[in-house]
C-alpha positions as CSV (number, residue, x, y, z in Angstrom):
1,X,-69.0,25.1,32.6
2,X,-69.3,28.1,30.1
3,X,-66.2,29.4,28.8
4,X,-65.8,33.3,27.6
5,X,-66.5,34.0,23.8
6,X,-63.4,35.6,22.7
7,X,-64.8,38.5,20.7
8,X,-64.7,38.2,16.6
9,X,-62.5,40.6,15.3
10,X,-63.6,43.4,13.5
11,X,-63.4,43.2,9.5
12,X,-61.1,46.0,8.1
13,X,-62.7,48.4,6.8
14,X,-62.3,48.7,2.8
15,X,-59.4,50.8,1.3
16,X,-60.3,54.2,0.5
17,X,-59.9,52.9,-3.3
18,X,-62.3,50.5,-2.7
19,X,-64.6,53.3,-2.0
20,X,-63.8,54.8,-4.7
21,X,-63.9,52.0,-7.3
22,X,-67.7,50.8,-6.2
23,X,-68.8,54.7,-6.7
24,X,-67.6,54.9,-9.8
25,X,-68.6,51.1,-10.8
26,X,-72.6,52.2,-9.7
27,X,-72.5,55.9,-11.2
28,X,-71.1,54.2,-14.6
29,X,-73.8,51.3,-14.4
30,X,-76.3,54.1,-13.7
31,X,-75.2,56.3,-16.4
32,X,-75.0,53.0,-19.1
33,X,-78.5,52.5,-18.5
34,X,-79.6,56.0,-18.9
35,X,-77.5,56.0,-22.3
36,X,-79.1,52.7,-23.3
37,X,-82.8,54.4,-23.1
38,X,-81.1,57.2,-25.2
39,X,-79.5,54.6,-27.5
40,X,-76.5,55.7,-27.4
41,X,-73.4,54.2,-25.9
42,X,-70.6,55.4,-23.6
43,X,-68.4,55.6,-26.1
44,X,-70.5,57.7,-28.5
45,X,-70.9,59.9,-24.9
46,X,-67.5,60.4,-24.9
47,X,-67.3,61.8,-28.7
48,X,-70.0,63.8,-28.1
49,X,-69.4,65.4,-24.9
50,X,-65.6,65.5,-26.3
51,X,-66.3,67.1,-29.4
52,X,-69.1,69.5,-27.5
53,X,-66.2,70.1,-24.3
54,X,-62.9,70.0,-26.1
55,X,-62.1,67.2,-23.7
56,X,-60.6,64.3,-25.6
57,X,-61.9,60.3,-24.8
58,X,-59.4,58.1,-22.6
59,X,-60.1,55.4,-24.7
60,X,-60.3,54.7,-28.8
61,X,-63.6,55.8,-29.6
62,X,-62.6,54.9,-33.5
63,X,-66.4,53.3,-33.7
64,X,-68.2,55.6,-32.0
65,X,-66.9,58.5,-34.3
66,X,-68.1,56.2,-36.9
67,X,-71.6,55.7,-36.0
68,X,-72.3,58.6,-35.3
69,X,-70.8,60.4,-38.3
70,X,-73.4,57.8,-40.0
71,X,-76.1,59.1,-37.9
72,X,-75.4,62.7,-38.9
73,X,-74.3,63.6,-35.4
74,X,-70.9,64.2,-36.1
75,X,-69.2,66.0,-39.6
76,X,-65.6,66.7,-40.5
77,X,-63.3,67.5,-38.3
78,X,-64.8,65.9,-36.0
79,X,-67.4,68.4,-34.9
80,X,-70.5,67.9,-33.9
81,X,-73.4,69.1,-36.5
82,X,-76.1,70.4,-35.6
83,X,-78.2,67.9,-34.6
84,X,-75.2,66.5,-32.8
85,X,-75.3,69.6,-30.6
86,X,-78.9,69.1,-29.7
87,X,-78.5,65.1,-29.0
88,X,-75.6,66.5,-26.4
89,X,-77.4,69.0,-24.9
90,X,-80.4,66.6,-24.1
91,X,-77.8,64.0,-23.3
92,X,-76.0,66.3,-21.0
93,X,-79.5,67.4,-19.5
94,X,-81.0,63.6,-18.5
95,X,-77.0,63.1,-17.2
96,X,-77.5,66.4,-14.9
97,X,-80.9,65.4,-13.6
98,X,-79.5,62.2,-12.4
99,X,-76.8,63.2,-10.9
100,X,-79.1,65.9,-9.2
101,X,-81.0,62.7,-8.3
102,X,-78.1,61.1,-6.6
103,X,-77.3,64.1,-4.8
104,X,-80.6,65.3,-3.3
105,X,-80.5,64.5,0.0
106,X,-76.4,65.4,0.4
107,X,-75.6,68.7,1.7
108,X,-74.0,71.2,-1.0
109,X,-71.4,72.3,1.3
110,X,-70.3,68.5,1.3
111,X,-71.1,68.0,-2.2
112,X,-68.5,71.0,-2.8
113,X,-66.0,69.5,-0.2
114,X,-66.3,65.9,-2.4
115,X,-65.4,68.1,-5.7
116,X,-62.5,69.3,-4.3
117,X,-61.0,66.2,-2.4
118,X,-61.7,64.2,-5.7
119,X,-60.4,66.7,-8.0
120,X,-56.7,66.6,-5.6
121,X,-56.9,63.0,-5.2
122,X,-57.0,63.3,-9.1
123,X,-54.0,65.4,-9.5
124,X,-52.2,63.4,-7.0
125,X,-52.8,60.3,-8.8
126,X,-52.2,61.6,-12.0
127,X,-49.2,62.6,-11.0
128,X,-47.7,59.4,-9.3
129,X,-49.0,57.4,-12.5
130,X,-46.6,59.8,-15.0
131,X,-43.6,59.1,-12.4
């Protein structure tokens, strides 16, 4: 005698934050290893794109300021020399191309939409996190 299978259930599907988290964990690993052919680290990105941006690291970049002022890449102030300008722009180029790389084959209309979801869910978050 056979009995019916009672159907498995179906998994959850992950939070939206989980979503979230494993882009950002792969775009991060992808973006270390481009830095590590560079020899340079995220946290020297951060000063340089920082210093080149006026957007200030989240994190202490104490080190980083300090390697690369011994490199020559960054003078008082902080602000980037001259030859810390050039090392951002390449930097900021090979980070461009692979993000083009990423994005290829997506739509720009839904690349566009992504920017703009992101940048609210952004906000939002910010916001509830200051509460």
């Amino acid at each position: 005698m056979t009995t019916p299978e009672t159907p498995s259930p179906t998994p959850p599907q992950p939070l939206f934050g989980q979503i979230l988290g494993g882009a950002q964990n792969a775009a991060r690993q992808a973006l270390d290893r481009l830095l590590a052919t560079e020899g340079t680290t995220f946290e020297q990105w951060l000063v340089l794109n920082g210093l080149a941006t006026g957007t200030p690291a989240p994190l202490d970049v104490t080190t980083a300021v300090a390697d690369l002022t011994a490199a020559g890449l960054v003078g008082p102030g902080p602000a980037l020399t001259p030859a810390g300008e050039e090392r951002h722009a390449h930097l900021r180029g090979e980070i461009t191309a692979l993000s083009a790389g990423f994005l290829a084959e997506v739509p720009p209309d839904d690349v566009a939409t992504a920017r703009r979801v992101l940048e609210a869910l952004t906000v939002k978050a910010e916001a509830f996190a200051a509460a």
